[in-house]
N, C-alpha and C positions, 0 to 999 in steps of 0.2 A: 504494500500500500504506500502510496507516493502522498505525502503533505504538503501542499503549499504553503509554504512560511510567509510570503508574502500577505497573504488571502488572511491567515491567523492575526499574521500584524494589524492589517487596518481595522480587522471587528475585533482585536482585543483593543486597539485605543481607539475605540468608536465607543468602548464602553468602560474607558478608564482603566482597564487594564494592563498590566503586562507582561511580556513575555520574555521568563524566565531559559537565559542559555545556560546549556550545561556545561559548557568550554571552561576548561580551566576552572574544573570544580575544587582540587587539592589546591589551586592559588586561592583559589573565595573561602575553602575551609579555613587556612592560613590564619588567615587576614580576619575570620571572624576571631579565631580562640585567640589571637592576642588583641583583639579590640574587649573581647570578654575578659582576662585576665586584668587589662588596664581596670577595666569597670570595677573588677573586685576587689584588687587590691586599694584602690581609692577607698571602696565602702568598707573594707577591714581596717585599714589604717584608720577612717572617720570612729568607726566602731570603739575601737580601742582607746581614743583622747579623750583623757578626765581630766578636767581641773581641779585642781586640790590646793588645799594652803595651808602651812603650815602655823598653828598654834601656839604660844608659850619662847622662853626663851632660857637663856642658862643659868639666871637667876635661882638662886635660895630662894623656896617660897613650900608652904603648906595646901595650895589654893588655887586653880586655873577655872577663870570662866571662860571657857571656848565657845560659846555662842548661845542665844537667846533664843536664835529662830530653827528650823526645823533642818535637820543636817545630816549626813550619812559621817559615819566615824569610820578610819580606817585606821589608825593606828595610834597607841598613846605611848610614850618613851621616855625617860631619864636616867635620873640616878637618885639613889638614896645617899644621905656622906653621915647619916646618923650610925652611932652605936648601937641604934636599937633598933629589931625588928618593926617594920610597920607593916601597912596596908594602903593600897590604893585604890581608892573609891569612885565611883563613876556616879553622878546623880542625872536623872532627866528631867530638869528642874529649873524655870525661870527667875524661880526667886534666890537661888542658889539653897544651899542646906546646913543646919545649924547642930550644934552638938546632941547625939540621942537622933538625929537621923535616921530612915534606914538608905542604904546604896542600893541600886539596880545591879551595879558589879562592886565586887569586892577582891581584890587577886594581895597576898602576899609579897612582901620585899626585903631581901632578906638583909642583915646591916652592914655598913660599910666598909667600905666601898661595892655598892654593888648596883651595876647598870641594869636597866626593867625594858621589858617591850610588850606591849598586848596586842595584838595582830587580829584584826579583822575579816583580813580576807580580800580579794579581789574583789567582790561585791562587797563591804561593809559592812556596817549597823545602824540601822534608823532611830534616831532620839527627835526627839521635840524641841531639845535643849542640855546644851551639856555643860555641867560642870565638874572636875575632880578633884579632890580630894584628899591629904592624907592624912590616916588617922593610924592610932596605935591600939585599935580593937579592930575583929574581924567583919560583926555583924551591923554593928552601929558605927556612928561618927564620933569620936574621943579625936579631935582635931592635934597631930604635932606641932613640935617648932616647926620655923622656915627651915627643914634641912633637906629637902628635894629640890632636882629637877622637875621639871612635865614641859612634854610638848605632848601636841596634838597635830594627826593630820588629818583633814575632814576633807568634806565637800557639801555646799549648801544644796538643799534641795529643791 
C-alpha cells in the first residue's frame, strides 16, 4: 500500500495537525532524556533548598528564646562548662517558662566540659514557639547559673 505524504500533509494542517516523522528517532530520543534530566535536576535541586537560621550565640546564658511565632526546629547545640550535671529543656511556649515548669523535651548534659546536640532530623519538629532552657532537674524547671551555651537552628513556618 502506497501513502501519499503529501495528501496527509494538507488534511493534517487543514485540521491543525501534524505530522509526526520518524527520521532520526534515536536523535529526538537524545534530545528529549537530556531536556528531561535538565527539568529534574532543576526541580530536585529546588526541592532540597531550606532556609534556616541560626539561633543563640556563644555567650554564658541559662535561657534562649528562639522564636514566638510558629517554627520547624532542626537542631539545638552547645556546651555545658558547669561542674554539674544539668538538663536541657525545650518549652512550646510564648510566654516563655518559669520555675516548677513542665518541658515538652527534657535530654540530659553531662558536666564539664561537655559539648550537646539534639538533632531533629531532615524534616524537623513543629513548635508554636520555642524556648530552652537549663535547668538542674529532669522533669521540671529548677532554672541554673548562666553556665551554657545554646544555639538553635530553625526554620519559620
Amino acid at each position: 500500500m502506497v501513502v501519499d505524504r503529501s495528501f496527509q500533509q494538507k488534511n493534517f494542517a487543514k485540521y491543525g495537525l501534524m505530522v509526526v516523522r520518524k527520521e532520526n528517532t534515536k536523535k529526538n530520543m537524545k534530545i528529549k532524556l537530556i531536556m528531561l534530566l535538565a527539568i529534574l535536576s532543576v526541580t530536585i535541586s529546588q526541592a532540597q533548598t531550606v532556609t534556616t537560621r541560626v539561633v543563640g550565640n556563644s555567650a554564658l546564658t541559662n535561657s534562649l528564646i528562639v522564636t514566638t511565632k510558629p517554627t520547624k526546629l532542626f537542631t539545638i547545640l552547645g556546651q555545658n562548662t558547669s561542674a554539674d550535671v544539668g538538663y536541657i529543656q525545650v518549652f512550646n511556649t510564648v510566654a516563655g517558662a518559669t520555675n516548677g515548669a513542665t518541658p515538652i523535651l527534657s535530654f540530659p548534659v553531662a558536666a564539664s566540659p561537655q559539648y550537646y546536640s539534639l538533632d531533629f532530623g531532615y524534616y524537623g519538629a513543629d513548635f508554636d514557639a520555642i524556648v530552652v532552657k537549663t535547668s538542674s532537674t529532669s522533669t521540671t524547671l529548677t532554672l541554673t547559673s548562666a553556665s551554657y551555651t545554646i544555639q538553635a537552628i530553625t526554620r519559620l513556618n
